[in-house]
The first five atom37 places (N, CA, C, CB, O) and aatype in JSON, in Angstrom:
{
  "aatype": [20, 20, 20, 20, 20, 20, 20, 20, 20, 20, 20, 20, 20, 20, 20, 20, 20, 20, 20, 20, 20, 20, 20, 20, 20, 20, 20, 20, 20, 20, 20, 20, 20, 20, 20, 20, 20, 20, 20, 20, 20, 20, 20],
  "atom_mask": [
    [1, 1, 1, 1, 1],
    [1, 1, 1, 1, 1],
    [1, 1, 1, 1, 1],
    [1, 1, 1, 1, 1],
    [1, 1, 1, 1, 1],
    [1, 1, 1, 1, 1],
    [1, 1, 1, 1, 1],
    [1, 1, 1, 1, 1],
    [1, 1, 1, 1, 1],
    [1, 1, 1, 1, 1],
    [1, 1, 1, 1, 1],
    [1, 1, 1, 1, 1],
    [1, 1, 1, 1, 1],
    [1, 1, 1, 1, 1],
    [1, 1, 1, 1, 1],
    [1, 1, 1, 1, 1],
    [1, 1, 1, 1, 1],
    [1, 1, 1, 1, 1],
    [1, 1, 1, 1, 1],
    [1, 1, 1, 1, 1],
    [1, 1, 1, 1, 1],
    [1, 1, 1, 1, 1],
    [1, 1, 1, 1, 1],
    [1, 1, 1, 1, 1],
    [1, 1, 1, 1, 1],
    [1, 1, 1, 1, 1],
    [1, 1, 1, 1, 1],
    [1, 1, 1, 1, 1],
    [1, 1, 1, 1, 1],
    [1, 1, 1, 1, 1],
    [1, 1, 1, 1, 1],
    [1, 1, 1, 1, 1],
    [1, 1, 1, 1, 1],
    [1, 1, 1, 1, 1],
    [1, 1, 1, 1, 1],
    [1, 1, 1, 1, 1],
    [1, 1, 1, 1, 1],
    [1, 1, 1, 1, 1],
    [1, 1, 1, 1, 1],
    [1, 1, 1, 1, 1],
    [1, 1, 1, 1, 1],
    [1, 1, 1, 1, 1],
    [1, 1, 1, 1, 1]
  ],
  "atom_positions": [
    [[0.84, -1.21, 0.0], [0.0, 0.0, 0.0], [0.87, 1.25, 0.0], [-0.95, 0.01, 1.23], [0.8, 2.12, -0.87]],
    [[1.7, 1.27, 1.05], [3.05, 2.67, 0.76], [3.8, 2.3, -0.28], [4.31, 2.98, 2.06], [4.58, 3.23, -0.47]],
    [[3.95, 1.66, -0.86], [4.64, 1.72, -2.31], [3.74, 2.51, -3.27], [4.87, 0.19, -2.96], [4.18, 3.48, -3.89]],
    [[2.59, 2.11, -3.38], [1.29, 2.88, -4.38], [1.32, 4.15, -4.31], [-0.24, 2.6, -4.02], [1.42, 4.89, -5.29]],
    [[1.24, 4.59, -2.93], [1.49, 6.05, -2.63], [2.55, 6.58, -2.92], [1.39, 6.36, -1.46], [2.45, 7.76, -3.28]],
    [[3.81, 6.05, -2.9], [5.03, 6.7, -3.7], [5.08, 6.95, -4.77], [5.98, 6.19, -3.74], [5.51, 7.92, -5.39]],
    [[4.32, 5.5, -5.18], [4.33, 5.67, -6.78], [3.37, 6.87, -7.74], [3.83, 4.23, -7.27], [3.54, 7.54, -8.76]],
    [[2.56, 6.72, -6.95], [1.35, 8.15, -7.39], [2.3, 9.81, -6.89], [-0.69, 7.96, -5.95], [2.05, 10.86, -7.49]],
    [[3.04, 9.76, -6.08], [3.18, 10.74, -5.46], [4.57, 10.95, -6.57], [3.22, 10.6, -3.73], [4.56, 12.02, -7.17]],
    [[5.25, 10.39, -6.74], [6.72, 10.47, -7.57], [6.09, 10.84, -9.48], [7.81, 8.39, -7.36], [6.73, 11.56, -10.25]],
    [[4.36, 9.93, -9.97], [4.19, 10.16, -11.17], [3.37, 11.34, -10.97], [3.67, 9.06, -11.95], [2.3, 11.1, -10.42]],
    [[3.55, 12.35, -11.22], [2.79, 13.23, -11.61], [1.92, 13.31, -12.52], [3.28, 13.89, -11.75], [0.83, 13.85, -12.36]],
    [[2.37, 12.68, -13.78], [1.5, 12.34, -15.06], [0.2, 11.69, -14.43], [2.33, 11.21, -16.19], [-0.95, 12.11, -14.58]],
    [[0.66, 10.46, -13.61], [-0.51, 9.73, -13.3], [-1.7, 10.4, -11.94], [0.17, 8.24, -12.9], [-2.91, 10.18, -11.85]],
    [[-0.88, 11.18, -11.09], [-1.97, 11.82, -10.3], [-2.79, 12.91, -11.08], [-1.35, 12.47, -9.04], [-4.01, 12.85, -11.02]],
    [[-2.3, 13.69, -11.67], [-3.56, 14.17, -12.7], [-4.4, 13.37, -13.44], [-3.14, 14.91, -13.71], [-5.49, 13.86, -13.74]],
    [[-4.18, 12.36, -13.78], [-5.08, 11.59, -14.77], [-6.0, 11.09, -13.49], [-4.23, 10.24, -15.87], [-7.16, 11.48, -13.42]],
    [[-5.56, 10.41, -12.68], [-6.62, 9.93, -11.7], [-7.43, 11.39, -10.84], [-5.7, 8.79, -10.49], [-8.62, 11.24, -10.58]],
    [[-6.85, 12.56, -10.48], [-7.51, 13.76, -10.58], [-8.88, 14.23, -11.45], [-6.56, 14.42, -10.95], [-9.96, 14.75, -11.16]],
    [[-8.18, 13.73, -12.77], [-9.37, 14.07, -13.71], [-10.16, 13.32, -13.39], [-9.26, 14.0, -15.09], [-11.02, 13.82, -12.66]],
    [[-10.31, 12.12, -13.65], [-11.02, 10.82, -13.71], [-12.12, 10.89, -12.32], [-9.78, 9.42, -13.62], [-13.17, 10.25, -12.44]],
    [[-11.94, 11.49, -11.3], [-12.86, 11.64, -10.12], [-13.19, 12.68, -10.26], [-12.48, 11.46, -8.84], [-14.16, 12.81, -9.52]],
    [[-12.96, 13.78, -10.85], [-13.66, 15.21, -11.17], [-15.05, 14.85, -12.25], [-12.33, 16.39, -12.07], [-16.24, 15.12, -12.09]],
    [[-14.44, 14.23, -13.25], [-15.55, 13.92, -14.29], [-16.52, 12.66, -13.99], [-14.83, 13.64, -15.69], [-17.68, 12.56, -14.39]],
    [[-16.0, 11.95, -13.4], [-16.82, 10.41, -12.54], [-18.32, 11.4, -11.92], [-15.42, 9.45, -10.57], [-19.5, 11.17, -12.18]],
    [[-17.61, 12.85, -10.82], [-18.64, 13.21, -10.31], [-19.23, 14.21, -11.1], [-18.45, 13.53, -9.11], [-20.36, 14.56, -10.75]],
    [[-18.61, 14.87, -12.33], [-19.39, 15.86, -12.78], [-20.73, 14.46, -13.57], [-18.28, 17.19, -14.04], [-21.93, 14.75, -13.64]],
    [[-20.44, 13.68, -13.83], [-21.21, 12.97, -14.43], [-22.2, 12.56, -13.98], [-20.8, 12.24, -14.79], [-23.28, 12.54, -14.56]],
    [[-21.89, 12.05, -12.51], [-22.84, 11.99, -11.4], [-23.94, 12.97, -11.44], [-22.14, 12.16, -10.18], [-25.07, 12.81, -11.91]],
    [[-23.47, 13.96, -10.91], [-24.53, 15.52, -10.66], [-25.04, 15.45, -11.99], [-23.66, 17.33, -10.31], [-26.24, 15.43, -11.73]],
    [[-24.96, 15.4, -13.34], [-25.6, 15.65, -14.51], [-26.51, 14.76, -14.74], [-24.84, 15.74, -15.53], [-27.58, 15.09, -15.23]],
    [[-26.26, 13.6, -14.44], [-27.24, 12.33, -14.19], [-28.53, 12.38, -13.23], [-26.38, 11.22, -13.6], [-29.67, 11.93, -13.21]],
    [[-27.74, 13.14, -12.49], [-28.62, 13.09, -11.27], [-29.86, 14.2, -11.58], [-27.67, 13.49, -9.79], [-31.04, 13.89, -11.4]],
    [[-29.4, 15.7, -12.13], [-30.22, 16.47, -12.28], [-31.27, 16.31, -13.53], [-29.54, 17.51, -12.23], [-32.43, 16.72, -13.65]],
    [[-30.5, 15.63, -14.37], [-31.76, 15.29, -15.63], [-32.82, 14.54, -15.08], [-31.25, 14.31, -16.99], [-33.89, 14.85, -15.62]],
    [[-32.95, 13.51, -14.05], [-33.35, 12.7, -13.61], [-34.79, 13.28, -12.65], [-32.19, 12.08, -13.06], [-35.92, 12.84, -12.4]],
    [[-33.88, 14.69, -12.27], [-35.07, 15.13, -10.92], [-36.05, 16.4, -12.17], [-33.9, 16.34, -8.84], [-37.07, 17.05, -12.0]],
    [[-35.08, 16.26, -13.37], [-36.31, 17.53, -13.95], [-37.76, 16.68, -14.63], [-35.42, 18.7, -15.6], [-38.93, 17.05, -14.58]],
    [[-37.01, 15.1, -15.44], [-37.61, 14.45, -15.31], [-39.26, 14.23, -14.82], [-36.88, 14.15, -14.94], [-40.34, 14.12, -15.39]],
    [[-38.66, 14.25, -13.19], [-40.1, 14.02, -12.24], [-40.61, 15.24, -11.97], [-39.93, 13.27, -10.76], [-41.69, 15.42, -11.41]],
    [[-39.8, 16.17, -12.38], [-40.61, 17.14, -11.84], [-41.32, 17.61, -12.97], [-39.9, 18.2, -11.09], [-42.38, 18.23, -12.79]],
    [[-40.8, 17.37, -14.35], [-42.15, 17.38, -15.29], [-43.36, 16.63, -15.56], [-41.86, 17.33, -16.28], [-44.37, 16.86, -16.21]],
    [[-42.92, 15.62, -14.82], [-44.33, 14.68, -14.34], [-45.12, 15.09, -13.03], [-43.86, 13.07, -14.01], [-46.11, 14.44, -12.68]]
  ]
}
């Protein structure tokens, strides 16, 4: 497990990519989520 963390912490390349990847995971989330409630609320 402290090896992983070195290893993320030493690649920079790779902590931005996994950065992105949970930024857009949740922007995707919230966009999902809000189409969903306009949805019902047009019903």
């Amino acid at each position: 497990m402290s090896f992983f963390v070195v290893f993320i912490k030493n690649d920079h390349f790779l902590a931005e990519f996994l950065k992105k990847r949970v930024f857009y995971s949740l922007l995707l989330i919230e966009t999902t989520q809000s189409r969903i409630l306009r949805q019902f609320k047009i019903k």
